[in-house]
C-alpha positions in Angstrom: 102.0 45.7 94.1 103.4 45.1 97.5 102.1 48.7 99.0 98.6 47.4 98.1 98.9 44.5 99.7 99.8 46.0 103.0 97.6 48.3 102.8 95.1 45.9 102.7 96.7 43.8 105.6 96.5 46.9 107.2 93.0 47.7 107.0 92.1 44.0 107.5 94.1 44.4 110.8 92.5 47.6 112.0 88.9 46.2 111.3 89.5 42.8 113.0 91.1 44.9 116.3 87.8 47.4 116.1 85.9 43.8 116.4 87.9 42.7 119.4 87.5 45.9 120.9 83.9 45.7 120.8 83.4 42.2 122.0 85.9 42.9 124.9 84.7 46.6 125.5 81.1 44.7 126.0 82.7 42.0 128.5 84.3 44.7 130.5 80.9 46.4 130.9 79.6 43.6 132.5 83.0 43.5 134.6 84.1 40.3 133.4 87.6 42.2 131.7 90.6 41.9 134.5 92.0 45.5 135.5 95.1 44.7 134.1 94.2 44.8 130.7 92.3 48.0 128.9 90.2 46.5 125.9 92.3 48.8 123.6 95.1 46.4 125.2 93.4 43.1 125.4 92.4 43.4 121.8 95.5 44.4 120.5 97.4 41.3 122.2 94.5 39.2 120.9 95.2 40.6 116.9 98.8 39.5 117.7 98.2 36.5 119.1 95.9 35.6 115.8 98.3 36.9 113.5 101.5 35.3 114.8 99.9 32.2 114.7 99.1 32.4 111.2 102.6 33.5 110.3 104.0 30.7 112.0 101.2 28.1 110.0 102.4 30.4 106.4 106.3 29.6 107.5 105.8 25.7 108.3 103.6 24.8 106.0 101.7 21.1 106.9 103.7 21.4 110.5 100.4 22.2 112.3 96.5 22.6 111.9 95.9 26.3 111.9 92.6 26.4 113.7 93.5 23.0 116.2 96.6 25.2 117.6 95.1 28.4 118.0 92.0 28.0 118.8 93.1 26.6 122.6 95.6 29.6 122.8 92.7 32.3 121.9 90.7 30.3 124.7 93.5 30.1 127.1 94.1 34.2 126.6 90.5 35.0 126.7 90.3 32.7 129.8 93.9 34.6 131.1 92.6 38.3 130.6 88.4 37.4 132.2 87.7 37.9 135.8 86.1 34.8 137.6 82.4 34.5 136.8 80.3 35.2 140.1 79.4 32.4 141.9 75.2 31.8 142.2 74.0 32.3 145.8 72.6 28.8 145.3 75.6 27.5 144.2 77.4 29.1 147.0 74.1 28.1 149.5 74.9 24.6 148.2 78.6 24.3 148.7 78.3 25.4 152.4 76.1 22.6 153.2 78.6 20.5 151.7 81.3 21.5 153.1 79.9 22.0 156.6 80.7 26.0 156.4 
């Protein structure tokens, strides 16, 4: 029965977004989620991102490795939607003495 099946989709969507929320939610806390992008947002692109890339692996089948293609694009979009990571004071201590400023 096709109904059941999206249904299930459905539910297996909603539960995999509540995850990204979380995991995002969390990062913004610790202000590492750009102001462009709410987690509601950033989670929802992320479901699509996931779930267009598996359509596209379910429509070509033996084109592309699933997990080889979209693992760089989830780390490329994570990387896209994070704030720069602070830079240590010893770090930045360090790169003034090397670079003389």
């Amino acid at each position: 029965d096709m109904v059941s099946v999206v249904t299930r989709q459905r539910e297996a969507d909603l539960a995999l977004q509540k995850l990204f929320e979380s995991v995002i939610a969390l990062a913004a806390t610790r202000g590492r989620l750009t102001p462009a992008f709410s987690p509601e947002l950033a989670a929802r692109a992320l479901l699509l991102l996931v779930n267009g890339s598996v359509l596209d692996w379910l429509r070509a089948p033996g084109q592309f490795e699933l997990t080889a293609t979209t693992m760089p694009l989830v780390a490329g979009f994570l990387e896209a939607i994070s704030t720069p990571k602070a830079q240590p004071a010893a770090d930045h201590a360090r790169r003034a003495l090397f670079l003389g400023v």
